[in-house]
N, C-alpha and C positions, 0 to 999 in steps of 0.2 A: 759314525758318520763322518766324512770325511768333509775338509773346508769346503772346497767345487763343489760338492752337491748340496750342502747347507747355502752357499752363495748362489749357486743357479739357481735354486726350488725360489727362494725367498725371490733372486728379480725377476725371473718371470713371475713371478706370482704377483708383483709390483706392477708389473708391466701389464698383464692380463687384467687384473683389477681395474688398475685407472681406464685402461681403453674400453672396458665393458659398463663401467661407471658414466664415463663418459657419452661412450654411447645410448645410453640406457638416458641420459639427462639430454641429447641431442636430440633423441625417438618421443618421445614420453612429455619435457620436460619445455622444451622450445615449441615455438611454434611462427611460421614463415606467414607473411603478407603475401604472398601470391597464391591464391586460391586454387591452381595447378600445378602448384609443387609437389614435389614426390618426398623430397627430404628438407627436413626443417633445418641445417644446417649445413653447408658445402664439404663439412669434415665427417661429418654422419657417415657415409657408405667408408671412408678410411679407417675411420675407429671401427668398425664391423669387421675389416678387412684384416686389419692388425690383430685384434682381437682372436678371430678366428683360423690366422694364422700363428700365433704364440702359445695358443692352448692346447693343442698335440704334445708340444713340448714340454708343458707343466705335467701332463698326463705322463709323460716321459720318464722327466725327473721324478715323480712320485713316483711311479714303479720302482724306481733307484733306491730311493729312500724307503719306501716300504721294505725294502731286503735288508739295508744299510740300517736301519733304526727304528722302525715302526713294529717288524714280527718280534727283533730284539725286546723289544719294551716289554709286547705283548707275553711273551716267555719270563721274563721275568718277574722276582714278588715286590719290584720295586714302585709306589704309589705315587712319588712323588707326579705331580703334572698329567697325570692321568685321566683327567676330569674334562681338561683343554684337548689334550689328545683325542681324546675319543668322540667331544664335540667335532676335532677340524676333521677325524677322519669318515665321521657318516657327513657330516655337511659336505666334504669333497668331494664323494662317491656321489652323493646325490646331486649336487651341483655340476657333475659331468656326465650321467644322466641324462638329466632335466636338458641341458646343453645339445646334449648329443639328438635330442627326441625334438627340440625346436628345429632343426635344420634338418629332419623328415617327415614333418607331420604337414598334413594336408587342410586338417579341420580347424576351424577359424576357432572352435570352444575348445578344443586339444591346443591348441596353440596356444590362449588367451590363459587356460591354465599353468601352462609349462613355463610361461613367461614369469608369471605370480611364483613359482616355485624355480625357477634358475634365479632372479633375483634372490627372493627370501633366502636362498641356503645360502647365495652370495655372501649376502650381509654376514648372515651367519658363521660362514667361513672365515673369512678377512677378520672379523671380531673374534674367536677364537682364538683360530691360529695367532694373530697377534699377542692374544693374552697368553698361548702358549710359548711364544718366543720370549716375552716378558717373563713369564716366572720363569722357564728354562734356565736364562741367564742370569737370573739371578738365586734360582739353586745353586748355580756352577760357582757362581762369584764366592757363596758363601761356606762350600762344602770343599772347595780346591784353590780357595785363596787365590786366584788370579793364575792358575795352570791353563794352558792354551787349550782349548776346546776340543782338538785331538785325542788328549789323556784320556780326557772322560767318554766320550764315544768312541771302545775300539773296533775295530773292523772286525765284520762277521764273516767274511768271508769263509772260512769253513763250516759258516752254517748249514745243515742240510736239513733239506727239507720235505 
């Protein structure tokens, strides 16, 4: 896996996170003195906007990374982090899903569902995957003494699939 894609996946994924957290605490979480308001918050529809303008791009980057380090992994008898792994990548799939079925569904109880289930895998994800970045680097730290993260992830590029 190469630096750029470990740095992009992670800040969008930073970036996506906090605007959907955000929002999710603007929608949910506030609540407005004007009994005609539409949004409990003046930032509410920009965190939506952001949000659902930056998550193509996570969706992106993970296609990257799944070529780059995910099918790698999975081919391999290597156990190490695997547990986190495979948490971030059914929470993700599901999580862009669940995502993807909020912004076509029409039914107020299909909605109210997909809502409880694009959070839930949310959580889900963000805690994982974190705890995946955490023990990752510190496999790395301890098995290649302080070798630049390059060495250890090399390019698949001749992979075929």
């Amino acid at each position: 896996m190469k630096r750029w894609e470990r740095r992009s996946f992670n800040g969008l994924n930073i970036v996506v996170a906090i605007t959907g957290f955000a929002y999710l605490y603007m929608k949910y979480g506030l609540s407005s003195d004007d009994p005609f308001a539409v949004v409990n918050h003046p930032w509410q529809s920009s965190m939506l906007s952001l949000h659902l303008l930056f998550a193509p791009f996570v969706i992106l980057l993970f296609g990257i990374v799944l070529r780059s380090h995910i099918i790698k992994k999975l081919i391999t008898n290597s156990r190490s982090d695997r547990r986190t792994g495979w948490t971030s990548l059914i929470s993700f799939s599901t999580m862009v899903l669940s995502g993807y079925f909020l912004q076509i569904t029409a039914s107020v109880a299909w909605l109210n569902t997909l809502v409880i289930l694009h959070v839930g895998t949310s959580i889900v994800f963000v805690i994982g995957y974190g705890a995946h970045l955490v023990i990752g680097w510190r496999l790395l730290w301890a098995t290649d003494a302080g070798a630049p993260p390059e060495t250890s992830f090399p390019d698949t590029a001749g992979l075929s699939l």
